[in-house]
C-alpha positions in Angstrom: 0.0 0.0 0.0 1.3 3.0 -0.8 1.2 6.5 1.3 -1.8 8.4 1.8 -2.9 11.5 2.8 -4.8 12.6 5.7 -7.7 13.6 3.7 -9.6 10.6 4.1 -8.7 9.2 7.4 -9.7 13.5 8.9 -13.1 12.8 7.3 -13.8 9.6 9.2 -12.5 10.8 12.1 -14.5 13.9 12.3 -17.6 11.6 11.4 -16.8 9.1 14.0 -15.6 10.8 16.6 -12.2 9.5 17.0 -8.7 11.0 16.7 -5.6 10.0 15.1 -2.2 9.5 16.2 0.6 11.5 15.1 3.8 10.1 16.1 7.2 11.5 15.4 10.4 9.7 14.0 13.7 9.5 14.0 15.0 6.0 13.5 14.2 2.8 12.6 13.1 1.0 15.7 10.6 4.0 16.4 9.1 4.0 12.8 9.0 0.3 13.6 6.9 0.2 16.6 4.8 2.8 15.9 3.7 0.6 12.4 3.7 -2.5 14.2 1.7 -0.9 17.0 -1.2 0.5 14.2 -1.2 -3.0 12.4 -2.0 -4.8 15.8 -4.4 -2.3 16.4 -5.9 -1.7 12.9 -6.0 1.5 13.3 -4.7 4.7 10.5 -1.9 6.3 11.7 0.5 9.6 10.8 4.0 9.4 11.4 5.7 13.0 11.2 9.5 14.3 11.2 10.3 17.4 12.7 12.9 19.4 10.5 16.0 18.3 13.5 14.8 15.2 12.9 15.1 15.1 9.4 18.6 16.8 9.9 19.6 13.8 12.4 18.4 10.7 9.9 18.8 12.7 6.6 15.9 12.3 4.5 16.2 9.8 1.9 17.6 7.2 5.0 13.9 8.2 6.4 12.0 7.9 3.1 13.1 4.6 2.7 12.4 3.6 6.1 8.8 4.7 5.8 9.1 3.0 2.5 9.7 -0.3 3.8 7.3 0.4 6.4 4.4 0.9 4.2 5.1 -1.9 2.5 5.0 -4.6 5.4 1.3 -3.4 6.2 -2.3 -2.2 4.5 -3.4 0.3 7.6 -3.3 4.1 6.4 -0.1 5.7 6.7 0.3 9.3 5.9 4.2 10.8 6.3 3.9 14.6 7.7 6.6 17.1 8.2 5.5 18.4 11.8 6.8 22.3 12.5 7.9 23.2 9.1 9.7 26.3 9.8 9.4 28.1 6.5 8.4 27.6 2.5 12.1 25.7 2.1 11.2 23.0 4.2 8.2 22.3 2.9 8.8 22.4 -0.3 12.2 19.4 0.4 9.7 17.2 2.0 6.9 17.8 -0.6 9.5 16.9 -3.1 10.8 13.9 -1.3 7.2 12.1 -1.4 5.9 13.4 2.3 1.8 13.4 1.8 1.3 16.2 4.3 3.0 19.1 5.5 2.8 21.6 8.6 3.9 24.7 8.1 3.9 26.7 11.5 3.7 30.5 11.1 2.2 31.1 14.4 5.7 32.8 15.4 4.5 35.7 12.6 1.9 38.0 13.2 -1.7 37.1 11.2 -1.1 39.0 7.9 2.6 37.4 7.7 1.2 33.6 9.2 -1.4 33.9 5.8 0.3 34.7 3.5 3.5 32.2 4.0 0.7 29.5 4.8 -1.0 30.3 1.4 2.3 30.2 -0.6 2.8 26.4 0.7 -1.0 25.7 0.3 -0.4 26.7 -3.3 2.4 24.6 -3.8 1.3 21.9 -1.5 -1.8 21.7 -3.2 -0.7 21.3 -6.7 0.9 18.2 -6.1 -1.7 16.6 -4.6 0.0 17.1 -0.7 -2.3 18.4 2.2 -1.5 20.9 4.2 -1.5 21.8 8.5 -1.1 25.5 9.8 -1.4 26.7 13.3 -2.6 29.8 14.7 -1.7 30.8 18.3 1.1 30.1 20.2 1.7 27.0 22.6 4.3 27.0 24.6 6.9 24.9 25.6 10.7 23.5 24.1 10.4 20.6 21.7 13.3 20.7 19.1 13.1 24.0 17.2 9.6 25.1 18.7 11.3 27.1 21.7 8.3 29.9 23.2 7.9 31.2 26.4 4.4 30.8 28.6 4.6 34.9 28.2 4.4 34.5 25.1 1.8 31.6 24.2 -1.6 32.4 23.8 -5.0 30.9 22.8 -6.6 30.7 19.6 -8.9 33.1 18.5 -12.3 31.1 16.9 -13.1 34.0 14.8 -9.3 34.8 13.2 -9.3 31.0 13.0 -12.4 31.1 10.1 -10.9 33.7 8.4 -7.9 32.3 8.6 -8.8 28.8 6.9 -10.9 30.5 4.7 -7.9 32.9 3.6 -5.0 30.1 3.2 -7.1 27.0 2.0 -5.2 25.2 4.5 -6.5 21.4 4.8 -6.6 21.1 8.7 -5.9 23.4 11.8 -3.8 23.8 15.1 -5.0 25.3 17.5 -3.7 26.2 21.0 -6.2 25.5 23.8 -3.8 25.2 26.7 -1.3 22.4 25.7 2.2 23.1 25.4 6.1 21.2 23.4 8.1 19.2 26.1 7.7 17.2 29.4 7.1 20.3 31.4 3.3 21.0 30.4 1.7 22.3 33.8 3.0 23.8 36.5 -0.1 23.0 38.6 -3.2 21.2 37.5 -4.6 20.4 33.9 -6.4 22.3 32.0 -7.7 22.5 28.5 -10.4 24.9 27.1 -12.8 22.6 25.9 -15.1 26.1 25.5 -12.3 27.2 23.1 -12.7 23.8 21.0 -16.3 24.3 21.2 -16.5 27.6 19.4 -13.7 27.0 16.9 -15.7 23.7 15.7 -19.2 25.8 15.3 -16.7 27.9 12.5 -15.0 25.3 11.2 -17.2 22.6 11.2 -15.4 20.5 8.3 -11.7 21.6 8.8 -9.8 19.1 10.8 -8.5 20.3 14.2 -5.0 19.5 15.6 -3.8 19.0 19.0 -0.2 20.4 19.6 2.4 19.5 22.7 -0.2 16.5 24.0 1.9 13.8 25.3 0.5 12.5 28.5 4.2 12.0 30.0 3.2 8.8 31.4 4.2 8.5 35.3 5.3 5.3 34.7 7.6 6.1 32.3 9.2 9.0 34.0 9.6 7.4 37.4 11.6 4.5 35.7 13.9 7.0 34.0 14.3 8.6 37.1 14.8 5.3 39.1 17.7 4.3 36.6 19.9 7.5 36.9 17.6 10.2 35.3 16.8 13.8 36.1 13.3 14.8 34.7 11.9 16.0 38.1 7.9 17.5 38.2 7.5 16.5 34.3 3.6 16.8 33.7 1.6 16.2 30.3 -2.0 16.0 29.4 -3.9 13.0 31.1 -5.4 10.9 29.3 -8.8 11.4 30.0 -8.6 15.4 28.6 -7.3 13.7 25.6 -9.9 11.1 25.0 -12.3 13.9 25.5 -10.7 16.0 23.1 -10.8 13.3 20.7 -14.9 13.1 21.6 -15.2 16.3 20.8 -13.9 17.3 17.6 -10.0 17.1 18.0 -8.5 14.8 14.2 -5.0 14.7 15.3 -3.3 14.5 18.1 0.6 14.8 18.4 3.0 12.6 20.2 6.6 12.5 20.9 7.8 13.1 24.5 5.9 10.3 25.3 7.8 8.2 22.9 11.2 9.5 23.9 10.5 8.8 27.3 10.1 5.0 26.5 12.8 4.5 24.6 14.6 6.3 27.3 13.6 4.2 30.0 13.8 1.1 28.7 17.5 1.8 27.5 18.4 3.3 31.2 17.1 0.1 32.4 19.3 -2.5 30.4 22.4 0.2 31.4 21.6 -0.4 35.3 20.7 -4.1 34.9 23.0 -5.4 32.8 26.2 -3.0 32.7 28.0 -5.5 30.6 25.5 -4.7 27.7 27.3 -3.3 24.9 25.2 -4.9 21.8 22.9 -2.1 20.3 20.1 -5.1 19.6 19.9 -5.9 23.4 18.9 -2.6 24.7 16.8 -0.9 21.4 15.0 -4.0 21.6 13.1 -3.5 24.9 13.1 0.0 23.8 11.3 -0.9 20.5 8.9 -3.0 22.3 8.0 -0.5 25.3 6.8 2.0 22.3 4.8 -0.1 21.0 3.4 -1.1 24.2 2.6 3.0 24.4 1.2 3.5 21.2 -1.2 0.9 21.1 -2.1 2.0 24.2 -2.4 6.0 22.6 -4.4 4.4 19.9 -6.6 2.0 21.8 -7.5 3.3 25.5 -7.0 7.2 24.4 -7.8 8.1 20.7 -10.6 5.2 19.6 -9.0 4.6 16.4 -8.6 1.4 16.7 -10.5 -1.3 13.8 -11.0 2.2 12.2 -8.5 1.6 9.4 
């Protein structure tokens, strides 16, 4: 099967009520669990590169992992450059056979955010590739997404019409209170549903997308931690706010701190219990395994997309 766009798996989701998982890569063993993961689960799923990643495993080394990826399964897979930092970008991973693209002009003010969206909707669009924009600012650090909780700031359901309406754009972030990183809440949870609410009643058939919304599983954290980390007070989105997001009108939600933090874990682990490891195999292995273990659970017990592929 070859790769597909979001187009159709958005309009089942938004039909269905269900929300699809956008996991990012930057090696083999993660592209390979989050695949195996989706084909156990039978569920469509988006794997995305930042542009650091793409830097780190070069693109054509990526292509042909997804490549190979496709080819072992027949579940929807849709390869998206996540935080496309300008036209350049886009345009690389466009040409190198990426289905969607993000390109994130929520650093510019609205006029400037348009009209660079509109120039990689154009291009985007002509060669059959969807496009993702966001408007607002979350904050947080995630590779080159760096803003401050001074400067982050909710999305406006009115500029967010106008906006979609303007750039032709195929789907939407939107910033509702998550935020890039481990660190996502200094004190308790909170997402404004009533935000969500009002940006669905204007953009009833434009996918939305939700930013920075790893859970940063305890778990996961407390074993890093145990084996010689340093990650104290990390905090993401619980699951529950993200099932209900996915309930009520969220498409796509984005994952990668949780993903990091298995790998990490598990890797720690095999370090501490069996310091005479030195074969690759024997720690990425577990590591391998423990992402899948997350993203099935992501896809099962949080999104609902599961049997929807």
């Amino acid at each position: 099967m070859a790769l597909v766009t979001t187009k159709e798996m958005f309009e089942k989701s938004m039909k269905e009520h269900f929300a699809i998982g956008a996991f990012n890569v930057n090696n083999m063993e993660i592209i390979q669990a989050i695949v195996d993961a989706a084909k156990e689960e039978n569920s469509p799923v988006i794997l995305q590169a930042s542009s650091s990643a793409i830097k780190y495993a070069r693109i054509n080394y990526l292509m042909k992992m997804i490549e190979a990826a496709v080819g072992e399964t027949d579940v929807p897979i849709a390869m998206h450059l996540d935080h496309g930092p300008d036209f350049e970008t886009c345009k690389m991973c466009i040409d190198a056979g990426f289905t969607s693209v993000m390109i994130d002009g929520s650093k510019y003010d609205f006029e400037e955010n348009v009209a660079l969206t509109k120039k990689v909707v154009d291009y985007a669009h002509e060669r059959g590739v969807v496009v993702e924009a966001e408007l607002g600012k979350l904050a947080g650090i995630e590779d080159d997404v760096n803003v401050s909780a001074n400067d982050a700031m909710y999305t406006d359901p009115d500029q967010a019409k106008e906006f979609v309406e303007r750039t032709g754009c195929d789907s939407l972030a939107i910033a509702i209170g998550t935020s890039h990183g481990a660190y996502k809440f200094k004190g308790e949870a909170k997402l404004r549903f009533d935000i969500l609410e009002k940006v669905k009643e204007k953009l009833s058939n434009t996918p939305i997308v939700l930013h920075g919304a790893s859970t940063v599983i305890p778990e996961l954290v407390e074993t890093c931690n145990k084996y010689g980390g340093n990650i104290p007070g990390a905090k993401g989105v619980p699951d529950e706010m993200l099932n209900e997001a996915s309930n009520r009108g969220i498409s796509k939600i984005n994952v990668d701190t949780d993903l990091r933090l298995a790998m990490t874990s598990e890797i720690r682990k095999v370090f501490a219990e069996a310091p005479e490891a030195f074969d690759p195999r024997k720690y990425l292995t577990p590591a391998r395994d423990k992402i899948t273990e997350v993203v099935r659970h992501k896809i099962r017990d949080v999104f609902g997309s599961n049997n929807k592929a």
